[in-house]
C-alpha positions in Angstrom: 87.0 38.4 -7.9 89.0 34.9 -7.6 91.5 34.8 -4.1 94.5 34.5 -7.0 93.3 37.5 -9.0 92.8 39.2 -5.5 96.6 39.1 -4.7 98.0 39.7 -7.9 95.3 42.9 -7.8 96.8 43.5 -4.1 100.4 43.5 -5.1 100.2 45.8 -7.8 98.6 48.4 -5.9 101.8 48.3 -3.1 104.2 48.1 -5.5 102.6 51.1 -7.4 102.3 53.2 -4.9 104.7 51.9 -2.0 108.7 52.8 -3.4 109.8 51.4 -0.4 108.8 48.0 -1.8 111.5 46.2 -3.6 109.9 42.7 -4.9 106.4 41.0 -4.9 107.1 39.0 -2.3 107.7 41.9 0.3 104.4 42.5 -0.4 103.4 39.3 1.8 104.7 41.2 4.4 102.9 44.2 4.4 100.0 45.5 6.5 97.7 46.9 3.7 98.6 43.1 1.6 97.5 41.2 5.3 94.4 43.4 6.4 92.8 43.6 2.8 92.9 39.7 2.7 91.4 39.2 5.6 89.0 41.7 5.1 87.5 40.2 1.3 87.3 36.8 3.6 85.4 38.8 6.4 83.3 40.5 4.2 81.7 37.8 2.0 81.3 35.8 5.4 79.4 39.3 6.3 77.3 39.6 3.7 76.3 35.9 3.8 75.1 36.6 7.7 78.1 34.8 9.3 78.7 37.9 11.9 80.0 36.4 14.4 83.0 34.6 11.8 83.0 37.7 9.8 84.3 39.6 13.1 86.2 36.3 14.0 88.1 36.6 10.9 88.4 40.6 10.9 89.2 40.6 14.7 92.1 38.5 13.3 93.5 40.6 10.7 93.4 43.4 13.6 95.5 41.4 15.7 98.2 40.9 13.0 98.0 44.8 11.5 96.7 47.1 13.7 94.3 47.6 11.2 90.4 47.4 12.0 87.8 47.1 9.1 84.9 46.2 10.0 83.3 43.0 7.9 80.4 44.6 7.1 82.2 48.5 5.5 82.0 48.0 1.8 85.4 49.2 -0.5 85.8 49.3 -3.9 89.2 48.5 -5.8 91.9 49.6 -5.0 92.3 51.2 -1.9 95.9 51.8 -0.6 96.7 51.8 3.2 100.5 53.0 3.9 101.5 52.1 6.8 98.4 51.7 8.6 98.5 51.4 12.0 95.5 52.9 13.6 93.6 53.5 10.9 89.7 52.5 11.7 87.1 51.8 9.2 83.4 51.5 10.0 80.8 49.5 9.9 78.8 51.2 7.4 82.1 53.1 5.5 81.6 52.9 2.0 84.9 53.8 0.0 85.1 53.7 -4.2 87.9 53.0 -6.3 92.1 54.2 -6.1 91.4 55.5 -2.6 94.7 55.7 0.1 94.5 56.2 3.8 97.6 56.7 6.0 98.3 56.1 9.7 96.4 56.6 12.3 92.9 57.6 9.7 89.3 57.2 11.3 86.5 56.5 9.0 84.1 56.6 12.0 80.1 57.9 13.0 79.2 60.2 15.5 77.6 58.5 18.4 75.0 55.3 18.6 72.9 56.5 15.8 71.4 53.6 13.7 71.7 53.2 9.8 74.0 55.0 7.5 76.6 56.6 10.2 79.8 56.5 8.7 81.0 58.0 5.6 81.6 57.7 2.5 84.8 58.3 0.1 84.2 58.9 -3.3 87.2 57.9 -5.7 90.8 58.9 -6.0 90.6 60.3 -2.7 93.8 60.8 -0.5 93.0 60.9 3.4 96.4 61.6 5.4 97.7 60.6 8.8 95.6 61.1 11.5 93.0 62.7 10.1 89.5 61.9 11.4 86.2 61.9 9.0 83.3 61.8 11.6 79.5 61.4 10.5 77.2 59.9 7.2 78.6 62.4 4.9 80.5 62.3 1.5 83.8 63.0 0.4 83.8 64.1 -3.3 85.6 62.6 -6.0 89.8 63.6 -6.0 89.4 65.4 -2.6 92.5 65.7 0.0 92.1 65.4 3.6 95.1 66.7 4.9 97.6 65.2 8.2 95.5 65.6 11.2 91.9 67.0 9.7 88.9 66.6 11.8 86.1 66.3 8.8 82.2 66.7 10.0 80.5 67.7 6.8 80.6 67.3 3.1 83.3 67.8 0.7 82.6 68.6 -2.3 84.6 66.8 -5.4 88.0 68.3 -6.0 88.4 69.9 -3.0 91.5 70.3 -0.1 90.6 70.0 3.5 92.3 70.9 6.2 91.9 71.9 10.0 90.4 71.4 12.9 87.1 71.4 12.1 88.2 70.4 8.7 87.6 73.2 6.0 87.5 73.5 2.3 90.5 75.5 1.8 90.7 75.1 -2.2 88.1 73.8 -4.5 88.1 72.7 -8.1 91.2 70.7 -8.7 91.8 68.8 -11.2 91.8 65.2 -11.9 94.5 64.4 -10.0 96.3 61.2 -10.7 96.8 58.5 -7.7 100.7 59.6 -7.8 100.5 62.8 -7.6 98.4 62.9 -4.2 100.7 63.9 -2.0 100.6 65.0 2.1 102.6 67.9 1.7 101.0 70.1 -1.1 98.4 71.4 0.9 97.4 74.9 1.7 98.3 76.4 5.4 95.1 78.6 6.0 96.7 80.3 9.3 99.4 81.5 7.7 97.2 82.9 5.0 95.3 84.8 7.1 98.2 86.2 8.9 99.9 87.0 5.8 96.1 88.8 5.1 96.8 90.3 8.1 100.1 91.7 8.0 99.3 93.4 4.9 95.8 94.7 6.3 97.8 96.2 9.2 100.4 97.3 6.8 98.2 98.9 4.7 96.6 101.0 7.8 99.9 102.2 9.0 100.4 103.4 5.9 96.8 105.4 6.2 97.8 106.6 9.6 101.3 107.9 8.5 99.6 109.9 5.5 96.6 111.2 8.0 99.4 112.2 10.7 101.4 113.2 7.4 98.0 115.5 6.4 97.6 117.2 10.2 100.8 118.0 10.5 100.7 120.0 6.8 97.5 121.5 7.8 99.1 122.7 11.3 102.1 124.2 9.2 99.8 125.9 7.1 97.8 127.2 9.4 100.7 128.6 11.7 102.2 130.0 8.4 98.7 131.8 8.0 98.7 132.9 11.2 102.3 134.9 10.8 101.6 136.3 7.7 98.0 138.4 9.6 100.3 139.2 12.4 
């Protein structure tokens, strides 16, 4: 892709999904618009084995955004960072197509392993703020990570993550269009299993009352049986 068709590409994805944006040349100004430039510069010196300018150049765009992608992580089209500061992409991060990230987001390995150590994000993924996805391990295909996930295993396509350790909380969503991924619509699984709870408890009060409920006839009875031979 040509460094003209790169920005008009660029732009449309802010202004799509960024209402706060009010023209194209906003854009300009934007962290995502900045980071992703540098980055598609970075990256080709990368895969050319210019390391040292490929950092150069991405150590730059770091500078200016807050954002660090490494040269060398490899991204497909589309990808939406709002906001951005903090968010952390590495080396070996590979990430498909209509994917957005919010603040503070770690696409990060484990330790000092070699190879493969970071993971990778299928498409039409949402990942929210602060939420960490730790190992070589994939996210499925129109997955949601929800605000402040810690992720250390596979998610399946379609699913909702949430926690600390991340976990599947809803599977088997649908398709979801880009605009519809949202950081609010997610499930709260403590408050389910309180709810669970409650109505567990509630249910063996209830048991208890009829038991005590059950003596107490029995005890009436009985007395009454006792009279009646005296």
């Amino acid at each position: 892709m040509g460094i003209i068709r790169s920005i008009r590409e660029e732009i449309r994805i802010i202004r799509e999904r960024d209402p706060a944006i009010h023209s194209s040349m906003e854009v300009f100004l934007y962290p995502s618009f900045k980071v992703m430039m540098h980055y598609r510069v970075a990256h080709r010196l990368y895969e050319k084995g210019h390391f040292f300018w490929a950092r150069w150049v991405s150590q730059r765009g770091v500078r200016k955004t807050g954002i660090e992608i490494h040269p060398g992580a490899q991204i497909g089209k589309g990808l939406f960072i709002d906001h951005g500061n903090g968010v952390i992409i590495g080396e070996t991060t590979i990430i498909g197509d209509n994917v957005t990230l919010y603040q503070g987001v770690t696409l990060g390995g484990t330790g000092k392993e070699h190879g493969k150590r970071h993971p990778t994000i299928g498409n039409n993924v949402m990942i929210s703020a602060g939420a960490k996805v730790l190992g070589s391990f994939t996210i499925g295909d129109n997955s949601k990570i929800g605000a402040g996930s810690v992720v250390l295993s596979e998610v399946p396509p379609c699913s909702t993550v949430v926690g600390v350790p991340g976990r599947v909380v809803k599977r088997g969503n649908m398709a979801l269009p880009q605009e519809t991924l949202n950081q609010t619509d997610l499930p709260d699984p403590i408050k389910e299993d309180i709810v669970h709870l409650q109505h567990a408890n509630s249910e063996i009060v209830n048991r208890i009352l009829e038991l005590e409920q059950q003596i107490k006839d029995l005890k009436a009875a009985g007395e009454r049986q006792e009279g009646g031979e005296a």
